[in-house]
VOBA-1610 file (N, C-alpha, C; in pm, whole numbers, padded with zeros to 5 digits, always signed):
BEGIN
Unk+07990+07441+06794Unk+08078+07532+06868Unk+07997+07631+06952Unk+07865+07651+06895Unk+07773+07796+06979Unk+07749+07698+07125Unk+07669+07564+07072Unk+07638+07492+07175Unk+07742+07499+07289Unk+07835+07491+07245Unk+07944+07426+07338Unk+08004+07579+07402Unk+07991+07667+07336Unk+08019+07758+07474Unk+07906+07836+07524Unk+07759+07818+07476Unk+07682+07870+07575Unk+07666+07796+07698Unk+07688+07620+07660Unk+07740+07511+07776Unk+07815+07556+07871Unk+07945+07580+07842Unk+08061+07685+07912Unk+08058+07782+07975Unk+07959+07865+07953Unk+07895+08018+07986Unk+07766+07966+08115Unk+07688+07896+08103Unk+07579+07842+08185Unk+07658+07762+08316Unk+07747+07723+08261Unk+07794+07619+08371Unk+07890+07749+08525Unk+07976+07861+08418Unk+08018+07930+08483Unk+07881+08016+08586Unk+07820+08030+08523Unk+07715+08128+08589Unk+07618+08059+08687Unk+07572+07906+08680Unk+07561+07846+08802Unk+07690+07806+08895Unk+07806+07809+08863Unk+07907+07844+08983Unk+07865+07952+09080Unk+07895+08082+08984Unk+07884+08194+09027Unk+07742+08194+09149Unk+07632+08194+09065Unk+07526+08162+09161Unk+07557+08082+09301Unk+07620+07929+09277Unk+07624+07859+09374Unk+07715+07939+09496Unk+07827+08042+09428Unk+07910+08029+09565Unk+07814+08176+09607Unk+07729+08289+09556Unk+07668+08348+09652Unk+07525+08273+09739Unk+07508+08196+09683Unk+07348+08140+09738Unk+07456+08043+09884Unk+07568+08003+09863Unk+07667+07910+09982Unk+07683+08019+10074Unk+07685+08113+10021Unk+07834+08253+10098Unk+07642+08297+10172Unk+07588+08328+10112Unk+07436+08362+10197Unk+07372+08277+10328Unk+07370+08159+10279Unk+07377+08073+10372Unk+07466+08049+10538Unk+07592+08092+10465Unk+07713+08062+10592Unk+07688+08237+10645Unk+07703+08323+10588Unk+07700+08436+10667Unk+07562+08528+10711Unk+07462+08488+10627Unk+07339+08512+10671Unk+07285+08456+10771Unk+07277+08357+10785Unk+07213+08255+10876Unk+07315+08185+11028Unk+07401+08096+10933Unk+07478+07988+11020Unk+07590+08060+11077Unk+07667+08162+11048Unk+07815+08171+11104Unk+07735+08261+11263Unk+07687+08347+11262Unk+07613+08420+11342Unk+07572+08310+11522Unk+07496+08197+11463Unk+07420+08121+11588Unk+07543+07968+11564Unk+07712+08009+11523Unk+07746+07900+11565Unk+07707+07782+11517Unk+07632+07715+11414Unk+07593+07631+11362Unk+07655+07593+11276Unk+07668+07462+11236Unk+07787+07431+11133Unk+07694+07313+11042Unk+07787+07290+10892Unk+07740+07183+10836Unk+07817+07087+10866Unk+07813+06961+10700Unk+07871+06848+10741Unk+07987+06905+10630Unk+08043+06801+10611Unk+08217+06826+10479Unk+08282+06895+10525Unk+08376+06915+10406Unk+08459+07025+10472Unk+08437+07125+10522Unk+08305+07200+10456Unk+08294+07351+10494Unk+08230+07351+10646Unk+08189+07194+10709Unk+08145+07191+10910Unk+08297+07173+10925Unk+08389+07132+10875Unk+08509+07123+10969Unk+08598+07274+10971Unk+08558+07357+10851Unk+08642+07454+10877Unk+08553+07541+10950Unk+08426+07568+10960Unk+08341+07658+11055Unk+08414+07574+11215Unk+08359+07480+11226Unk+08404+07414+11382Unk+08562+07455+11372Unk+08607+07452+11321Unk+08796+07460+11373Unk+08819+07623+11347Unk+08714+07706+11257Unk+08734+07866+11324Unk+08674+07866+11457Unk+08588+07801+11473Unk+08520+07849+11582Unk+08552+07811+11736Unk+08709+07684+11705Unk+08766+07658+11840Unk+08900+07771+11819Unk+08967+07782+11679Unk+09062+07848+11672Unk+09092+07999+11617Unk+08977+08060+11612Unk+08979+08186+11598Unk+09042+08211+11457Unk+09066+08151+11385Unk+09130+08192+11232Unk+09000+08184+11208Unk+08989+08310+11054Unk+08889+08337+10958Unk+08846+08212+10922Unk+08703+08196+10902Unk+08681+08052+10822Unk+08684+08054+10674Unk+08720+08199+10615Unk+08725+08172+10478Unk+08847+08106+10414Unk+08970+08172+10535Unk+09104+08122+10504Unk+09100+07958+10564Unk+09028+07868+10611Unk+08986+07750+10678Unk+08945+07693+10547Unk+08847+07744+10469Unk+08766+07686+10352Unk+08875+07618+10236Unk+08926+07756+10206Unk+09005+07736+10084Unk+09118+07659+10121Unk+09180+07636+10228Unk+09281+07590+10265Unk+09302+07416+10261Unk+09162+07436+10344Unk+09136+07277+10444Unk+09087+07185+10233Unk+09018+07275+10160Unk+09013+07197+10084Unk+09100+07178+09960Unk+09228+07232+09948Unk+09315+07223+09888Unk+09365+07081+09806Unk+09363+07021+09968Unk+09436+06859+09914Unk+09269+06770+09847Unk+09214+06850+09859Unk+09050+06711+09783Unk+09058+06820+09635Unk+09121+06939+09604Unk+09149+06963+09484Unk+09228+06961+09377Unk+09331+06858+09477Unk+09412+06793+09429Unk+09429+06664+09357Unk+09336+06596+09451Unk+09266+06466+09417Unk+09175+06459+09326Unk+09112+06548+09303Unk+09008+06566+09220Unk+09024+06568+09117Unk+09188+06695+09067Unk+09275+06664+08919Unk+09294+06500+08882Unk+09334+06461+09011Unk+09406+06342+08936Unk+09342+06217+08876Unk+09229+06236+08973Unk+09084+06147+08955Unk+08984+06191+08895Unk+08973+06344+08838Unk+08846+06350+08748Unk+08910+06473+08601Unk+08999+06526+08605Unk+09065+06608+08496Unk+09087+06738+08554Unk+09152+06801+08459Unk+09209+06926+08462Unk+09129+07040+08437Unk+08980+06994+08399Unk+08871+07120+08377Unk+08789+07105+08523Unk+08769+06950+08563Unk+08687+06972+08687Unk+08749+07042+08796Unk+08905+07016+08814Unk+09007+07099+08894Unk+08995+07259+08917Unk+08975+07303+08764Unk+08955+07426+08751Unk+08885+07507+08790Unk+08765+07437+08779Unk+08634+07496+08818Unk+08594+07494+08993Unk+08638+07348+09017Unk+08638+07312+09163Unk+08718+07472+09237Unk+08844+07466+09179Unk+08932+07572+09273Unk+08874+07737+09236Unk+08834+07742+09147Unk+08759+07825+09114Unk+08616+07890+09191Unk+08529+07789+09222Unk+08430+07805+09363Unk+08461+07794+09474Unk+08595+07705+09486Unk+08624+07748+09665Unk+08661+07868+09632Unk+08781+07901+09597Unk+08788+08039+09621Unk+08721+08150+09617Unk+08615+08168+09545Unk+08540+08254+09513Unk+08455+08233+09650Unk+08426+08104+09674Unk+08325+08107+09815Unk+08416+08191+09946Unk+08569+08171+09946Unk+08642+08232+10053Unk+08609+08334+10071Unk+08638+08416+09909Unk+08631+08538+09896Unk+08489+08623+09922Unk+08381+08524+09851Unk+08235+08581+09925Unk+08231+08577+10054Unk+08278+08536+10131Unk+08301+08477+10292Unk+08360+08610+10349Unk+08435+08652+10303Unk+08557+08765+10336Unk+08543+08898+10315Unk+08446+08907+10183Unk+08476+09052+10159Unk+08318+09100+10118Unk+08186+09002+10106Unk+08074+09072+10089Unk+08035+09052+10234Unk+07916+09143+10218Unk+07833+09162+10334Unk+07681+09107+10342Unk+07645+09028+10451Unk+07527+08981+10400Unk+07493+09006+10540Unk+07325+09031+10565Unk+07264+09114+10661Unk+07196+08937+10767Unk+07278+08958+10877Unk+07226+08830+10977Unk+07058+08844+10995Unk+07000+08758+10897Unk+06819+08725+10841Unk+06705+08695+10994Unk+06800+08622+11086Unk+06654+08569+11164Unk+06776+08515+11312Unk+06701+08545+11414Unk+06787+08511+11526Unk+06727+08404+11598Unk+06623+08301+11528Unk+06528+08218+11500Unk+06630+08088+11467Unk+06632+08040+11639Unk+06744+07892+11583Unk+06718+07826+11509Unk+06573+07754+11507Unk+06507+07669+11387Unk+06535+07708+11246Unk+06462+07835+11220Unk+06468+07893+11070Unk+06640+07911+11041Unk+06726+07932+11137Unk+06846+07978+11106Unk+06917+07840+11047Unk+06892+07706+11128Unk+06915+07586+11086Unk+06810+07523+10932Unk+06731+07566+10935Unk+06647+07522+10834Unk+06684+07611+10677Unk+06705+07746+10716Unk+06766+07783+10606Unk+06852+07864+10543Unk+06964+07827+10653Unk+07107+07839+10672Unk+07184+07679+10565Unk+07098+07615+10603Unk+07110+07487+10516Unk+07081+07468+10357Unk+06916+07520+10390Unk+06877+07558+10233Unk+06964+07601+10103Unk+07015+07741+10199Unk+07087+07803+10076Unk+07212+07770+10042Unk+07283+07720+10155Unk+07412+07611+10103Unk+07361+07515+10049Unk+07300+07398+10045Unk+07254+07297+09938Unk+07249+07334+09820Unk+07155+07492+09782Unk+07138+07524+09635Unk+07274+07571+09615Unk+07308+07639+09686Unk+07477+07671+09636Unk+07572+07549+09570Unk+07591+07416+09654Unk+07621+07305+09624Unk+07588+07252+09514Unk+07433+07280+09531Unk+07378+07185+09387Unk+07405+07249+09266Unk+07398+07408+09308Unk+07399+07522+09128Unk+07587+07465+09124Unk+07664+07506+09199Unk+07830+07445+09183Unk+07791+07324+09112Unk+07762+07159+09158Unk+07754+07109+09111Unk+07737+07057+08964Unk+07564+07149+08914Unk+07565+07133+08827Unk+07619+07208+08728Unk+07704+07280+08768Unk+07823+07340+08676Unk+07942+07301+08656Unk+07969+07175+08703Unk+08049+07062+08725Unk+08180+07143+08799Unk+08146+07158+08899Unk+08214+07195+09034Unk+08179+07149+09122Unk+08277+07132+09262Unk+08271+07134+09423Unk+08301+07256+09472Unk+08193+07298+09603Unk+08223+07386+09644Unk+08268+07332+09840Unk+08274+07228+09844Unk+08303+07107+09934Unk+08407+06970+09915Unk+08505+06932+09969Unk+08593+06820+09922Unk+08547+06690+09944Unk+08462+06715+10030Unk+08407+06627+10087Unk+08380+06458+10004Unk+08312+06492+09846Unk+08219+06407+09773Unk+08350+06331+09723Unk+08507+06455+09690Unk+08609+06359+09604Unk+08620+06296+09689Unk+08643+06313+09836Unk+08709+06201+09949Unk+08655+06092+09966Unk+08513+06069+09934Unk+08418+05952+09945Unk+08476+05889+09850Unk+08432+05952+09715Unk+08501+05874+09551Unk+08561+05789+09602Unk+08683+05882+09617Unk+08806+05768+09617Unk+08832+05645+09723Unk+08764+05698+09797Unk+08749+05601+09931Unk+08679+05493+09930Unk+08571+05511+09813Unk+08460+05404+09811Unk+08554+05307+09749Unk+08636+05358+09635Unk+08729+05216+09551Unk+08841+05154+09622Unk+08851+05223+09767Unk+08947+05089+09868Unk+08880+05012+09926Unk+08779+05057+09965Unk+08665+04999+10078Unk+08561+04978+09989Unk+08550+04811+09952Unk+08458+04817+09815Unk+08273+04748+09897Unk+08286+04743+10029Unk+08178+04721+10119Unk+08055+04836+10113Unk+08139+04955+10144Unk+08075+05099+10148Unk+08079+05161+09988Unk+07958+05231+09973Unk+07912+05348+09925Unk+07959+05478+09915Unk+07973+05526+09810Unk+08000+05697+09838Unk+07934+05765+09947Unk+07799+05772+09992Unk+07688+05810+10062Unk+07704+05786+10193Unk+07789+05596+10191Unk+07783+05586+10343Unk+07901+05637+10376Unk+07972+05676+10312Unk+08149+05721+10373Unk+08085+05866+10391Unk+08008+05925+10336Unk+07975+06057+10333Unk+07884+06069+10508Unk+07808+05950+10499Unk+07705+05956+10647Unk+07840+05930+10760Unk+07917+05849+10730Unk+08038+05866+10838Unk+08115+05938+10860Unk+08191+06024+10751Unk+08242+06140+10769Unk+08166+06255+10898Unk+08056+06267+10822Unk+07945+06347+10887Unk+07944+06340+11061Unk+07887+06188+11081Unk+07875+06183+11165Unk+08008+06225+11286Unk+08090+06179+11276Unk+08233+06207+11332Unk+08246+06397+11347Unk+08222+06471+11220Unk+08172+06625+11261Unk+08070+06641+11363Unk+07974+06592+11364Unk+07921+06653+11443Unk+07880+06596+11622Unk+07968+06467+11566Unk+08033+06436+11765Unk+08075+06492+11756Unk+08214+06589+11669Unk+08309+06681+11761Unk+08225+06814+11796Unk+08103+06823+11710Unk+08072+06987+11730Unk+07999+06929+11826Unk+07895+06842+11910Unk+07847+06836+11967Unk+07926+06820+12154Unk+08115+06808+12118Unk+08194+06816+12211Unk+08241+06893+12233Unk+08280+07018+12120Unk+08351+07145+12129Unk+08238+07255+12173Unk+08083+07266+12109Unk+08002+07337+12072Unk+07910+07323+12150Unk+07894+07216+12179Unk+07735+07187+12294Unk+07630+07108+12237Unk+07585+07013+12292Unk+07503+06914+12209Unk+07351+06984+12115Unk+07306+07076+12187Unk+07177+07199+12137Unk+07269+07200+12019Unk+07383+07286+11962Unk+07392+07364+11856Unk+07433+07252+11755Unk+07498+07115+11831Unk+07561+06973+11707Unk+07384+06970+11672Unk+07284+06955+11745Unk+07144+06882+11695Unk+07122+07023+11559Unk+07112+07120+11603Unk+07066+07239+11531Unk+07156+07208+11379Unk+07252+07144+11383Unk+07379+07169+11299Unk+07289+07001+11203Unk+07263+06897+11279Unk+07207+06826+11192Unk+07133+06862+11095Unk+07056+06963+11166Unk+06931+06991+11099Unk+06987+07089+10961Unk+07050+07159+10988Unk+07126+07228+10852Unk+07183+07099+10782Unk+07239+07054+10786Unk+07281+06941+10728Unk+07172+06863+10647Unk+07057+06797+10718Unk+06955+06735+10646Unk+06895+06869+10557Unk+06872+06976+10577Unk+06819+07060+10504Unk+06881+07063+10362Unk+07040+07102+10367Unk+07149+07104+10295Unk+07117+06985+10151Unk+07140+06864+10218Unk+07145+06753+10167Unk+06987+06749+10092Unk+06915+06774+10158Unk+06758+06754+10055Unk+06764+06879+09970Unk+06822+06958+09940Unk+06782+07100+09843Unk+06912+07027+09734Unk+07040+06981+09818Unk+07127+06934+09703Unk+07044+06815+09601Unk+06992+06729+09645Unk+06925+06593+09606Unk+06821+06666+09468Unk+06743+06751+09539Unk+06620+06840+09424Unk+06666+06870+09344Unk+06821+06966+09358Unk+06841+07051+09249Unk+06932+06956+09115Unk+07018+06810+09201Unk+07084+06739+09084Unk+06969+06684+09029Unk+06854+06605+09123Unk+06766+06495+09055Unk+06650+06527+08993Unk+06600+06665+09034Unk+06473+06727+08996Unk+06416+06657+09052Unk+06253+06762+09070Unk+06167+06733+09171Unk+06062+06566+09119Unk+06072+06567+08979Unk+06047+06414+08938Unk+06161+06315+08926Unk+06147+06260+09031Unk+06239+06135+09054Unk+06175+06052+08938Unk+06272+06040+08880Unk+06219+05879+08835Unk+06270+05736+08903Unk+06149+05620+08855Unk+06189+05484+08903Unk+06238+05402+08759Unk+06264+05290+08770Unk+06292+05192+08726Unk+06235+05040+08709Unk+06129+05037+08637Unk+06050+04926+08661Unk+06109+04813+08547Unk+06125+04711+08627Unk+06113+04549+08530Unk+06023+04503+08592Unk+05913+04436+08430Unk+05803+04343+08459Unk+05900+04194+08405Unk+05823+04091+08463Unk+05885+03937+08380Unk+05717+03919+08397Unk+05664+03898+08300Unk+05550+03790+08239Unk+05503+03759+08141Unk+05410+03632+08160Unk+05412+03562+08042Unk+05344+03630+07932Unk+05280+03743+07977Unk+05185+03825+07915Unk+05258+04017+07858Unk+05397+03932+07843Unk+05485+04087+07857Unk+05443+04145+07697Unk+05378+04092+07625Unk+05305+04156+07494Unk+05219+04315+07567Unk+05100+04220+07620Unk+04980+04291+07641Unk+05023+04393+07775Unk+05095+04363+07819Unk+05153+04488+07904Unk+05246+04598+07810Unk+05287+04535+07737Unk+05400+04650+07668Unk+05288+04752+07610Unk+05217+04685+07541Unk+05090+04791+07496Unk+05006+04846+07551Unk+05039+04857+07677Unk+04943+04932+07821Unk+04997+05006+07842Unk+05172+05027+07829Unk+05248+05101+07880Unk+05302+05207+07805Unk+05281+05158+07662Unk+05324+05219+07529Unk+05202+05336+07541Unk+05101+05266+07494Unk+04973+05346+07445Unk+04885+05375+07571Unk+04870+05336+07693Unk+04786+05383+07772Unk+04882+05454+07860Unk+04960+05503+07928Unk+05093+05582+08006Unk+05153+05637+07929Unk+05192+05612+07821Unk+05272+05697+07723Unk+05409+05661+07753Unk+05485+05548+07821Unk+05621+05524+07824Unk+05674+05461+07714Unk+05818+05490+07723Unk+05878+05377+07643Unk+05907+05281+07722Unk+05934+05150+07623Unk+05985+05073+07729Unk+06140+04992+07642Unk+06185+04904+07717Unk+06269+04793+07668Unk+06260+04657+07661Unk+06257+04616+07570Unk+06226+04438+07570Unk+06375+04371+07564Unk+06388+04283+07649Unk+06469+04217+07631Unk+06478+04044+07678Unk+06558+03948+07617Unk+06496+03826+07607Unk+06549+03783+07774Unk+06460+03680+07804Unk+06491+03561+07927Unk+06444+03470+07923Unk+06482+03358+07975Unk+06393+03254+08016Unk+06365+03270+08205Unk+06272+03157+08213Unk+06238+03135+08390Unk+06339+03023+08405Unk+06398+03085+08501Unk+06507+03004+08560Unk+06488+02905+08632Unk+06415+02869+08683Unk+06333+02779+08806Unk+06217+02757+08792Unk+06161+02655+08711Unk+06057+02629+08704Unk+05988+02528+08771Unk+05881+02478+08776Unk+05835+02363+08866Unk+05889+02211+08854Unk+05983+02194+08768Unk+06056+02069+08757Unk+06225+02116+08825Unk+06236+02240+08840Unk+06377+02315+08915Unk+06453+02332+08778Unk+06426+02312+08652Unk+06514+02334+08521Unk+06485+02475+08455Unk+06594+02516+08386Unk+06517+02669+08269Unk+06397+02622+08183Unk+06300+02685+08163Unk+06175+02674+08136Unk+06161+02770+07992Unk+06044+02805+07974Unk+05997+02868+07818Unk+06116+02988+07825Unk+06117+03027+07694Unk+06162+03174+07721Unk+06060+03317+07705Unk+06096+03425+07765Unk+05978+03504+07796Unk+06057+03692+07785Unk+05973+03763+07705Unk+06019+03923+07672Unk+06008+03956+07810Unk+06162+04016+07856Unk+06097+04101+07995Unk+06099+04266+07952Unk+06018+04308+08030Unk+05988+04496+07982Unk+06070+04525+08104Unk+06144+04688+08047Unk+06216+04796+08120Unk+06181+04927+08093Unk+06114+04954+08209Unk+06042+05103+08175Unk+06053+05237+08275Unk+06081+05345+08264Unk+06118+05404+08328Unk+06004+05528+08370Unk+05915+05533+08507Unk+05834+05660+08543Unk+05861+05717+08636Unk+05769+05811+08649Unk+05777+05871+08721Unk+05762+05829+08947Unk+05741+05850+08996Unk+05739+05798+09142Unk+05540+05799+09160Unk+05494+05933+09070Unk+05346+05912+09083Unk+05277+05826+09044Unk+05350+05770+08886Unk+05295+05698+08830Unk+05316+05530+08844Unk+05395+05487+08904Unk+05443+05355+09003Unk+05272+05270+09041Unk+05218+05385+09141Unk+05109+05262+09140Unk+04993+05210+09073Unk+04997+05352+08933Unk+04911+05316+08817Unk+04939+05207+08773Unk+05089+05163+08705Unk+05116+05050+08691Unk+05142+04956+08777Unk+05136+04971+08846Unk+05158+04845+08908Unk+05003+04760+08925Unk+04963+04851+08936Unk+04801+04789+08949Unk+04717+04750+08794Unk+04801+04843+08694Unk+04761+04765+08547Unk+04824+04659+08505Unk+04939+04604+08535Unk+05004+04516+08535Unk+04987+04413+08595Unk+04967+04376+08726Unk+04885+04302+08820Unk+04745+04239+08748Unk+04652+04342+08719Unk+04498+04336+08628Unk+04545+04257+08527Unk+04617+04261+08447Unk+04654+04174+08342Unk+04740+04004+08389Unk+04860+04024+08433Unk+04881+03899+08498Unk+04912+03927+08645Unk+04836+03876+08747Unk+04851+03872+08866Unk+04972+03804+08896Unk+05015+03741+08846Unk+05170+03647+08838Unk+05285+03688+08835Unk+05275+03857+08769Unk+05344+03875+08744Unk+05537+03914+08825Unk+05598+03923+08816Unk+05691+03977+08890Unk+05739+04093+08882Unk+05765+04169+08944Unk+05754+04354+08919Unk+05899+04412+09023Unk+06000+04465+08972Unk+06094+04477+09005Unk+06085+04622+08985Unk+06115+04730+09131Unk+06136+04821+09135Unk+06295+04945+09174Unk+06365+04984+09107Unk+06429+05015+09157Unk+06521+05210+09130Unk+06566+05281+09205Unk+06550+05425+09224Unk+06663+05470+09108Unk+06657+05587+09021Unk+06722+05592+08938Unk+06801+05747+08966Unk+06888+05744+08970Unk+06962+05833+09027Unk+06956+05967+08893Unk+06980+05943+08794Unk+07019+06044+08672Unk+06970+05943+08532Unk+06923+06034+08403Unk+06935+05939+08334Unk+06996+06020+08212Unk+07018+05987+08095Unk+07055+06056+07986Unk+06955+05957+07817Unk+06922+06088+07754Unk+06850+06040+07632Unk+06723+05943+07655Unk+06667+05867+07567Unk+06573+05767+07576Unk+06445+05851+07588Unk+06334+05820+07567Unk+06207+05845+07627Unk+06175+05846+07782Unk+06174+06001+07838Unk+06159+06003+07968Unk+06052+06101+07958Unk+06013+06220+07886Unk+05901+06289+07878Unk+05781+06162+07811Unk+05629+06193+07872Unk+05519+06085+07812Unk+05488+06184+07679Unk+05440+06086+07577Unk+05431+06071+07464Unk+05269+06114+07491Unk+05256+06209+07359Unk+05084+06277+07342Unk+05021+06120+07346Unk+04911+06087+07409Unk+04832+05994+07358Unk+04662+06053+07279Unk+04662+05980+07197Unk+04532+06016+07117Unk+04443+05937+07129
//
């Protein structure tokens, strides 16, 4: 029970964080030089900025119906919290004061972006949106089963900032990318941490003497699990063979790969990017 509401208490207080480090961002930097992001919060800056309504009353408004969706598709606590940081972001929008930092288009795009991303990401990892943007992909990705969350997200995007680059002027849509890519790489750091991990499968015949390279010389864990070679030189299934599943870091990729190789040059080495993980051996193990 302690666990579970200092959980509760941490999660509120990176909200909190996220919507002033967002509200710093939009009024420190970006609302000032006209610059906008991508999601909802570039469509309600661009549509104050053709229609003269407040963009805080734009924020909370425009994202109403993706907090709607969001109940129905993710529960009644993520709802909570979601409506809970827009509004609070309106309200930081509306009623604090934050001192315009740099009249420096670059820096204003570079980290006008910054601090909305960490805003995003601290919301996030307090299991909030402070943007509708991500439910609209969700759900969109499960009609359109071709596309990605990411790529509905790069299309959305893009479509903002042809219009800001039609309403606004092509200088301030480019400047507005650049908040955007800024945005998006501080969000990426703060869900994935600055150690990405990978995802390695070895298949060889020698998957013993590698497991014990990886165990005791790297300090990973790994996973064994059974296969045979599917295609062998007669075209039939062939011996059967342990394949390893091991999970490092992005530095450590070409250590192994090159100890693995040293042992069977044959081998086959399957790499692939791991978004989040939970439990298992992901810190390395003391070696002695």
């Amino acid at each position: 029970m302690k666990a579970t509401n200092e959980k509760a208490l941490l999660d509120w207080v990176l909200i909190l964080l996220g919507i002033l480090s967002a509200a710093f961002g939009l009024k420190g930097f970006l609302l000032s030089s006209h610059f906008i992001d991508g999601g909802v919060t570039g469509i309600s800056m661009l549509a104050a900025d053709i229609t003269g309504i407040p963009i805080a009353i734009l924020i909370f408004v425009l994202n109403i119906p993706f907090l709607f969706l969001g109940y129905k598709r993710l529960g009644m606590l993520f709802a909570i919290k979601s409506f809970a940081g827009i509004l609070g972001l309106s309200l930081a929008i509306a009623f604090l004061h934050f001192p315009d930092m740099t009249s420096d288009r670059l820096l204003t795009a570079v980290f006008g972006g910054f601090f909305i991303g960490v805003g995003i990401g601290f919301a996030m990892r307090g299991g909030a949106v402070l943007d509708g943007t991500e439910i609209a992909a969700l759900l969109l990705s499960k009609k359109a089963q071709l596309l990605k969350i990411s790529d509905i997200v790069l299309v959305l995007n893009i479509l903002i900032f042809l219009a800001a680059a039609f309403f606004l002027g092509v200088e301030r849509a480019m400047y507005s990318v650049l908040t955007y890519i800024s945005a998006s790489k501080m969000i990426d750091l703060i869900l994935n941490g600055i150690e990405q991990y990978t995802g390695i499968t070895v298949v060889s015949v020698k998957s013993e003497v590698i497991r014990k390279v990886i165990t005791m010389q790297m300090g990973r864990g790994v996973t064994i699990y059974q296969g045979k070679s599917g295609y062998g030189k007669d075209g039939h299934i062939n011996d059967p063979r342990d394949i390893i599943f091991t999970v490092v870091t992005r530095l450590e990729i070409p250590a192994l790969k090159a100890k693995v190789l040293k042992i069977d040059p044959a081998a086959f080495i399957i790499q692939q990017s791991i978004d989040d993980t939970t439990g298992g051996l992901l810190k390395r193990k003391k070696l002695h």
